[in-house]
C-alpha positions as CSV (number, residue, x, y, z in Angstrom):
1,X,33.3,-42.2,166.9
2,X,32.1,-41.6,170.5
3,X,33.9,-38.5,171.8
4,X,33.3,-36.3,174.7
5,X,35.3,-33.2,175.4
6,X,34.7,-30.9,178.0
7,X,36.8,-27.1,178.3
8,X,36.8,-23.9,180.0
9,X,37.5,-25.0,182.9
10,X,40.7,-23.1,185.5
11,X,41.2,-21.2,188.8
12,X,39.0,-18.7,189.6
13,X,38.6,-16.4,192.9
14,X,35.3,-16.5,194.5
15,X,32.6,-14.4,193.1
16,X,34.3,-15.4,189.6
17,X,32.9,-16.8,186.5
18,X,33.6,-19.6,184.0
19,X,31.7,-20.3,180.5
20,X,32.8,-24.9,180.0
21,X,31.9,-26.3,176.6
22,X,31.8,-29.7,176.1
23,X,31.5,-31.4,172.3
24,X,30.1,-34.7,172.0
25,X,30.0,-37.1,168.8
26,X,28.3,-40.6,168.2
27,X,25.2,-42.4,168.4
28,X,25.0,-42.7,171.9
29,X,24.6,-39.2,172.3
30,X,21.6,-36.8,171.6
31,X,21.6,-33.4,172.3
32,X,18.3,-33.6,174.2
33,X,19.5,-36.0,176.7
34,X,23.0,-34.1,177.5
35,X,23.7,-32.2,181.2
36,X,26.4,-31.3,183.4
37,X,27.9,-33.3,186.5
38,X,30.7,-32.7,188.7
39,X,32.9,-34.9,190.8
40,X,34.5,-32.7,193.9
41,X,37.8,-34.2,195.8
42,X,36.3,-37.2,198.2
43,X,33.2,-37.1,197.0
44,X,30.8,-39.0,194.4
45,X,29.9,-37.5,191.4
46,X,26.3,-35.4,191.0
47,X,24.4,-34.1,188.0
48,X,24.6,-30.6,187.8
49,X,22.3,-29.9,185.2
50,X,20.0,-31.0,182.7
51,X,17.4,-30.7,180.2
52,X,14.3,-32.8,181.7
53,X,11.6,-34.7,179.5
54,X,9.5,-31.4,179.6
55,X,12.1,-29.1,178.0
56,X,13.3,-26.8,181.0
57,X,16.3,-27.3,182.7
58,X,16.5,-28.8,186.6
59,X,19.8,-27.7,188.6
60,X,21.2,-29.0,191.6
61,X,19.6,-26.7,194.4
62,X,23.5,-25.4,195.8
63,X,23.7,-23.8,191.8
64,X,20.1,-22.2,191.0
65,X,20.1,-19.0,190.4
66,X,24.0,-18.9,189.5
67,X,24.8,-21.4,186.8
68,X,22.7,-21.5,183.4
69,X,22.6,-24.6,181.1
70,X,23.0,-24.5,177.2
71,X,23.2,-25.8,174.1
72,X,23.9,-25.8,170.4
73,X,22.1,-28.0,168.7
74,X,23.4,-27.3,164.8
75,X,27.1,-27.9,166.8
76,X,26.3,-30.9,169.0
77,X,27.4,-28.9,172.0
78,X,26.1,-28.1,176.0
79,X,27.4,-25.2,178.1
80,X,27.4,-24.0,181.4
81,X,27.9,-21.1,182.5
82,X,28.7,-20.4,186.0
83,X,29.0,-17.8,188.2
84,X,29.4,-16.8,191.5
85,X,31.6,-19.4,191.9
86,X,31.7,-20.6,195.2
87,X,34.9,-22.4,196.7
88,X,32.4,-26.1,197.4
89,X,32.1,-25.8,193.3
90,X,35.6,-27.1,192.9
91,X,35.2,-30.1,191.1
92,X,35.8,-31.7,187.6
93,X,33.2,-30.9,185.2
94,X,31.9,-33.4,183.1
95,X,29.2,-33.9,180.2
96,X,27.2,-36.7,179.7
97,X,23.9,-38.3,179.1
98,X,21.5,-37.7,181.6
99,X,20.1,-38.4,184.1
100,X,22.2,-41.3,183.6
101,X,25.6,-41.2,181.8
102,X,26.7,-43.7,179.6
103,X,29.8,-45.3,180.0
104,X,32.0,-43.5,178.4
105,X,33.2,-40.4,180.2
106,X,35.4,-37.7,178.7
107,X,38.3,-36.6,180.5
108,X,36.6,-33.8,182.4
109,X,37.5,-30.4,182.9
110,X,39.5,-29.3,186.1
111,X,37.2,-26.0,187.8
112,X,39.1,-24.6,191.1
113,X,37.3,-21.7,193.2
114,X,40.4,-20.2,195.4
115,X,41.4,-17.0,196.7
């Protein structure tokens, strides 16, 4: 059964932190291919983070330095943790294959940087 499902997501003030989780299941899934994108109000959705070919793990330039990619392999799960949060990270998380997601798309996880 293909199954994405991202969590941790909520409101946070600027300066906060947030740990999302996402689970995945099925065959079109592998734990080396798995990253992070986000999809902010108006705008088109971006990869966040990934694992590359090499093994190290490429981050959109606005995160470096403040979110950190994970995973789980014995649990078939990704992380990211994120902190700092800035208000420009608002956005719904997503998992996916990457650099290019596969069709299916989970239902995302809502992240809002306010004061």
């Amino acid at each position: 059964q293909v199954q994405l499902v991202e969590s941790g997501g909520g409101l946070v003030q600027p300066g906060g932190s947030l740990r999302l989780s996402c689970t995945f299941s099925g065959s079109i899934f592998s734990i080396n291919d798995m990253g992070w994108y986000r999809r902010a109000p108006g705008k088109t959705r971006e990869l966040v983070a990934t694992r590359r070919s090499d093994g190290t793990i490429g981050y959109l330039d606005s995160v470096k330095g403040r979110f950190t990619f994970s995973r789980d392999s014995a649990k078939n799960r990704v992380y990211l943790q994120m902190n700092n949060l800035q208000p420009e990270d608002t956005a719904v998380y997503y998992c996916n294959s990457a650099p290019i997601g596969a069709d299916y798309w989970g239902q995302g996880t809502q992240v809002t940087v306010s004061s």
